[in-house]
N, C-alpha and C positions, 0 to 999 in steps of 0.2 A: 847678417848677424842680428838676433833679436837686442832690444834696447837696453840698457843698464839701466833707466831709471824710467819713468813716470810722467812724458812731457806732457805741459800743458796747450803748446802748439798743436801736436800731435789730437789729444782730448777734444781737441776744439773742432778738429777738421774731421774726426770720427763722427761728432757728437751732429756737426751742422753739413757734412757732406761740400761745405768750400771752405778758404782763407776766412777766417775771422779775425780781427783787431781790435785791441783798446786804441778809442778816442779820447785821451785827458781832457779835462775841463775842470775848470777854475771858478767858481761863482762868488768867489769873498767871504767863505764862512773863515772863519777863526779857530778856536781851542779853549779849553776850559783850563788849561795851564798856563794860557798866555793871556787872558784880557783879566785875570783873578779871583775867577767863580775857586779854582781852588789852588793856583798858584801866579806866578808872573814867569816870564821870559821862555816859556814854553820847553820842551827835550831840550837835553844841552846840544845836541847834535844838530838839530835839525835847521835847515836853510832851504825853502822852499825853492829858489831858483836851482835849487845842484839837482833838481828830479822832475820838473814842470817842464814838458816842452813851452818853445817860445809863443805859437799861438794859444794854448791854453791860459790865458791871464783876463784875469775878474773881469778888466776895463772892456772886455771883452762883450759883447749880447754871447749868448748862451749858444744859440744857432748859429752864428759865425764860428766860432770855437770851433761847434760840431763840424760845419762845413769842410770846414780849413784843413782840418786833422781828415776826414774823408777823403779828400781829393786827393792831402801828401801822400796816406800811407797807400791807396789805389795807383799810386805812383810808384810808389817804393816799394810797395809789399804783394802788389798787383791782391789788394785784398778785394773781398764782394760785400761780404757785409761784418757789421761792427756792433761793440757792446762800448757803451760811453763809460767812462769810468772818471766818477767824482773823484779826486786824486789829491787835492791838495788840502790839508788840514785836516776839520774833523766835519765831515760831511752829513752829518746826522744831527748837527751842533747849533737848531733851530726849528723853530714853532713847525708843528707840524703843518700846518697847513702851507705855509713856502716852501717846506721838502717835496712833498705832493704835487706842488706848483712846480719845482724844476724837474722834480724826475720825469713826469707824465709828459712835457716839452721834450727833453732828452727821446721819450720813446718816441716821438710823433715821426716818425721818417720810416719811409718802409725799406731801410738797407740797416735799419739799427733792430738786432736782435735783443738787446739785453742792456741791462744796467750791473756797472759793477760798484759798490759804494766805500771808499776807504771811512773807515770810522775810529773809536776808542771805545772802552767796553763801560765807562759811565758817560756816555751819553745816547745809548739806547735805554727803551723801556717797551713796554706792553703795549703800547698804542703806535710805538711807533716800528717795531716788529712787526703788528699786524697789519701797518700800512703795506712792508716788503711783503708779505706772506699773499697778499690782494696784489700785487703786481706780477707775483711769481708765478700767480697762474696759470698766464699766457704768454709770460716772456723767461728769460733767463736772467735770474738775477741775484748777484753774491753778493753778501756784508763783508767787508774786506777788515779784520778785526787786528790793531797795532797790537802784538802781546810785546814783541820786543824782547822780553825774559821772562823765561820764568820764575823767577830769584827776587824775593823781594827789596833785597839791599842791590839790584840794581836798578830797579823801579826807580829807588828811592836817589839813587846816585844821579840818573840820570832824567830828575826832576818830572817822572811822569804824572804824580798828582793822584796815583789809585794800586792798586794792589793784587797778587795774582791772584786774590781772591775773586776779586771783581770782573776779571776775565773769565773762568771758571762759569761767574753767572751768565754773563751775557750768553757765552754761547750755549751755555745748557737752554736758555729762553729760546736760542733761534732753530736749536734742533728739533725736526720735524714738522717745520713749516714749510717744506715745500723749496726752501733757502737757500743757495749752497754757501757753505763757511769756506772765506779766505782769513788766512792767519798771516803777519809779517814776524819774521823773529830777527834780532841781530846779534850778530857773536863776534866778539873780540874788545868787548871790555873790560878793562883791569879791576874789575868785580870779583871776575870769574876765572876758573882754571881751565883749562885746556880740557879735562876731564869733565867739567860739570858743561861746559858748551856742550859736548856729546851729550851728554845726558838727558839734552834738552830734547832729541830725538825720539827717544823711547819716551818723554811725559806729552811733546807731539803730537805721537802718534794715540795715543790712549783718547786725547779729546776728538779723534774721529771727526777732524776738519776734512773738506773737498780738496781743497788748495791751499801751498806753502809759496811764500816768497822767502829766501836765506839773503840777509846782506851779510857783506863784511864789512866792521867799525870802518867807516872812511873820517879822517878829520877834516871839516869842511871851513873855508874859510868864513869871516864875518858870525859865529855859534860862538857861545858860551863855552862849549867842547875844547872849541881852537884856543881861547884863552887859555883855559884850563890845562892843555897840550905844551904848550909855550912857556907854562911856571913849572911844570913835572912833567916830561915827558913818561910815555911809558910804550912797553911796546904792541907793536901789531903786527898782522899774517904778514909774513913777504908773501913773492906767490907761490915758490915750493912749498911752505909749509901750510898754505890753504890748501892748494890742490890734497894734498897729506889730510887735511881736516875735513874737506868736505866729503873725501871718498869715505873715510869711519862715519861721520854723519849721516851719508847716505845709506850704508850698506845696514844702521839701525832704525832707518825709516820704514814704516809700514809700506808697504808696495800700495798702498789705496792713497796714499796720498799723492795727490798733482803736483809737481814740482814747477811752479810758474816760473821762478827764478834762484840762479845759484849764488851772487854777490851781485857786488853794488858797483852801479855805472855812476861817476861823479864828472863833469865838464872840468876840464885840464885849466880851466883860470881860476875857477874855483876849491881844486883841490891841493891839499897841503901835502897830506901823508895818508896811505902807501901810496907811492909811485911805481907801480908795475912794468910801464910802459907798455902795455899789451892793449891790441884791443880786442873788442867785444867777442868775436870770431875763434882769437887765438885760447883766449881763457875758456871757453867753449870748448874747443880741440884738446885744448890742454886736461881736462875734466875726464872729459872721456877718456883720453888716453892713459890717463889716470889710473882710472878706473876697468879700462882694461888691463892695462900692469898688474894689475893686483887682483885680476879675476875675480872681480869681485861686483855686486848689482847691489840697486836698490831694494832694502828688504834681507839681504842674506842676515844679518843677525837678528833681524828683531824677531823679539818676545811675542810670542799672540798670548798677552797679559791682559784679562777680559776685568781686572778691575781699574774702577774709573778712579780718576782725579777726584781728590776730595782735598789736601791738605796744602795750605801753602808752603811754599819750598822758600828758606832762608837759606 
């Protein structure tokens, strides 16, 4: 049976002929929403340990990181070679010249194909595009871009510090350099309707990103979120009714888009709410089969709507 969606697993072993893997890495950059450049306490959600493997951490040298994560996943995943992936914070979120100093170490290994860069869409620019755009030459390398929402009242709920305006820019800068754009988005906060998450599909699909990662809201313990969770709850996906959301999300997603991930993996000491009790495997199975019930693939409804994103969406 040919595939219902768009893997990025799949991409990967097309693209490079073996197993590829992200190596996370931690180097202590920070956030422009958490040290005050333009807010304090950073996403309400976010808690850097629920998504950092355990060797990835700052205290770390750079090259051990790398090592470390090598060897696991050449264990685990019987991988060959690897693209590092700055993964915690906002990795772009410093003098150019020390970005240029860690990436150019990260590539120095000859089993490291590429770099992946998690970022925010104010804190690139011009100079520091065309630093990626000079690495991208000869290696493989995406800006991994937090949009989160596209909705600016939820920007704003969930103290991101910028605007889907400013999304919008960034990527129009990074398109046609040679680049590939990764986007994150998250759905299931009580901003939004059931009906506008979907919709987030179709405006997606229009910014002609490479790569999608989908979480679902997780309330993480020790965040602002979780406080917040704890004086009003409100609610979240069980897992029927994601499985239900992801398959209409999918089925309006452009077929050109990579689907690197479908929800959000959070460490069971750390997580409050939902409790699925599934793991990684089974929500997997579960997806598909989904999405075979319902005869249905990535791409069946979407629009080939050739005009661009221009306006932001409240």
């Amino acid at each position: 049976m040919d595939p219902r969606y768009s893997s990025y697993s799949t991409y990967l072993k097309e693209k490079f002929g073996f197993r590829v893997q992200k190596v996370s890495v931690d180097v202590g950059f920070t956030c422009p929403n958490r040290d005050g450049s333009v807010a304090i306490g950073g996403c309400v959600y976010c808690n850097n340990d629920s998504f950092v493997p355990s060797y990835a951490r700052s205290r770390v040298p750079l090259k051990d990181q790398i090592k470390t994560g090598m060897e696991y996943l050449k264990k685990r995943f019987k991988a060959q070679k690897f693209i590092i992936y700055f993964q915690a914070y906002t990795n772009t979120y410093e003098k150019i010249e020390k970005l240029e100093e860690f990436y150019r170490e990260a590539l120095d290994h000859e089993d490291v194909v590429g770099l992946a860069v998690g970022t925010r869409s104010d804190c690139v620019d011009e100079e520091k595009i065309r630093l990626f755009e000079n690495l991208a030459k000869d290696r493989f390398v995406t800006l991994e871009y937090g949009i989160e929402s596209i909705y600016d009242k939820t920007l704003e709920y969930i103290n991101r510090g910028h605007n889907y305006k400013s999304i919008l820019g960034a990527i129009r800068m990074t398109k046609d350099r040679g680049i590939h754009i990764g986007a994150h988005i998250i759905v299931g906060f009580p901003t939004e309707t059931n009906d506008e998450m979907v919709r987030m599909a179709e405006e997606i699909s229009r910014l002609e990103i490479n790569f999608l990662k989908i979480h679902n809201l997780h309330i993480v313990k020790n965040t602002p979120l979780a406080r917040m969770y704890a004086k009003e709850p409100f609610r979240l996906f069980n897992y029927e009714e994601y499985l239900e959301f992801i398959s209409h999300f999918i089925e309006r997603l452009s077929p050109k888009v990579i689907i690197e991930r479908f929800f959000t993996d959070t460490p069971h000491d750390l997580l409050i709410e939902p409790k699925w009790n599934k793991t990684h495997l089974e929500i997997m199975s579960g997806i598909e089969k989904e999405l075979e019930k319902r005869n249905t693939y990535q791409g069946r409804l979407f629009k080939h709507n050739t005009v661009k994103s221009e306006n932001v969406l409240t």
